[in-house]
matplotlib code that plots the C-alpha trace (Angstrom):
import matplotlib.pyplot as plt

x = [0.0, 1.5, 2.3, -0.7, -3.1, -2.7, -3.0, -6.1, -7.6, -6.3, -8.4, -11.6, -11.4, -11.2, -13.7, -15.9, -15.4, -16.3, -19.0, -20.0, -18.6, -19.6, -23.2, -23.4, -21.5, -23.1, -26.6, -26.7, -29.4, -31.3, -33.4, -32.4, -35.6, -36.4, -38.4, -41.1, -41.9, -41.2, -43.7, -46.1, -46.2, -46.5, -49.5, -51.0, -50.4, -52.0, -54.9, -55.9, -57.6, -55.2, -55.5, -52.4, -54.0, -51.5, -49.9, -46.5, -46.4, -44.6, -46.6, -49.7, -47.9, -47.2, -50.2, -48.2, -45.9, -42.1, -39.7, -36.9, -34.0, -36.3, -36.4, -32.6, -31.7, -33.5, -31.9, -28.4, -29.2, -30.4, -26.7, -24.8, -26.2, -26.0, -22.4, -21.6, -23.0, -20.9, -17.8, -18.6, -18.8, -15.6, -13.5, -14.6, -13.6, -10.2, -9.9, -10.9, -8.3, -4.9, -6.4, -6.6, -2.8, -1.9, -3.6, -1.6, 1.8, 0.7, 0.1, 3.0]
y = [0.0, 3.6, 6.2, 8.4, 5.8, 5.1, 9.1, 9.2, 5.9, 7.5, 11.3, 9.8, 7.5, 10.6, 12.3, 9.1, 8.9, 13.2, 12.7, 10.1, 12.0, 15.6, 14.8, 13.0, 16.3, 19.1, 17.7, 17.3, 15.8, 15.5, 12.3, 10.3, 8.3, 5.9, 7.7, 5.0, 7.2, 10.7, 10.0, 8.1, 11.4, 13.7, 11.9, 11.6, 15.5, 16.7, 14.0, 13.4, 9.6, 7.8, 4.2, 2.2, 0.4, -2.1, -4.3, -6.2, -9.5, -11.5, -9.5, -11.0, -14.9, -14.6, -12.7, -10.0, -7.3, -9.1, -8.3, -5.9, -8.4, -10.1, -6.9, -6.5, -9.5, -9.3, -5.7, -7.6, -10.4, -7.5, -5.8, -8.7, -10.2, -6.1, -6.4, -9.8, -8.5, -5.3, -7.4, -9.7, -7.3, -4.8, -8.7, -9.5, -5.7, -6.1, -9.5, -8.1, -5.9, -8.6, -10.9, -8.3, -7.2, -10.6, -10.9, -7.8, -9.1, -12.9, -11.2, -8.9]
z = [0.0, -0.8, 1.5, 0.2, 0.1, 3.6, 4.3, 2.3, 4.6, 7.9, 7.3, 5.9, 9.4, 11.1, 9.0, 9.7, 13.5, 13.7, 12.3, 14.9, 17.9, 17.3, 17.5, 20.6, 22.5, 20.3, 21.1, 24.6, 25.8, 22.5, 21.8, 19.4, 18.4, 15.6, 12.4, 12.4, 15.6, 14.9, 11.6, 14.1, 16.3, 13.9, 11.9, 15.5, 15.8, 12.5, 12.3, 15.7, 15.6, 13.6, 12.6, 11.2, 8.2, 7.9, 10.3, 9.9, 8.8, 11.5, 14.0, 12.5, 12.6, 15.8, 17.1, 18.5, 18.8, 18.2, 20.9, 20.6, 20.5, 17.5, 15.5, 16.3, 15.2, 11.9, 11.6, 12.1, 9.2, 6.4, 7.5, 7.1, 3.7, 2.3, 3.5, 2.2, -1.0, -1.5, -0.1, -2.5, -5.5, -4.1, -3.9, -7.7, -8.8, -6.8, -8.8, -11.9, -12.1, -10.9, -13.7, -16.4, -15.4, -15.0, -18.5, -19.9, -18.8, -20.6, -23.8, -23.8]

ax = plt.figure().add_subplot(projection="3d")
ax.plot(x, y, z, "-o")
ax.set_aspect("equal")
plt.show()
């Protein structure tokens, strides 16, 4: 790895980990809720009586709210098979490129 790449990987980690810090000390004591119910509340707020007209799917199977630790643990599987993919697709452009060059020096 060059000298500049490893520059270039080392600010946009900083960049990444400011902007996960500054928030949490600029916004003292700020709430940091889920949309699902900031859009509930606000619906609530303009219509008065509202009335979800659709329920979620496992919640009907199972004949009840799921539990936290369910919905987190179905958040964690969606994460890892995204990230699988894009490794995936990253590894194959990474390969790509050694078998073309590897191809290029064949040839020449």
């Amino acid at each position: 790895m060059k000298r500049s790449d490893k520059k270039i990987i080392a600010a946009v980690l900083a960049v990444v980990l400011l902007m996960i810090i500054v928030p949490l000390f600029a916004l003292k004591g700020a709430e940091f809720g889920g949309s699902d119910d900031a859009g509930s509340q606000e619906i609530e707020a303009i219509a008065g009586e509202y009335e979800p007209w659709f329920t979620p799917v496992l919640e009907n199977l199972i004949g009840g709210e799921l539990p936290g630790e369910v919905e987190s643990l179905i958040f964690c599987v969606q994460t890892g098979i995204g990230v699988g993919i894009i490794a995936f697709l990253l590894g194959r452009l990474v390969e790509r490129k050694k078998w073309e060059k590897w191809e290029n020096q064949k040839n020449a």
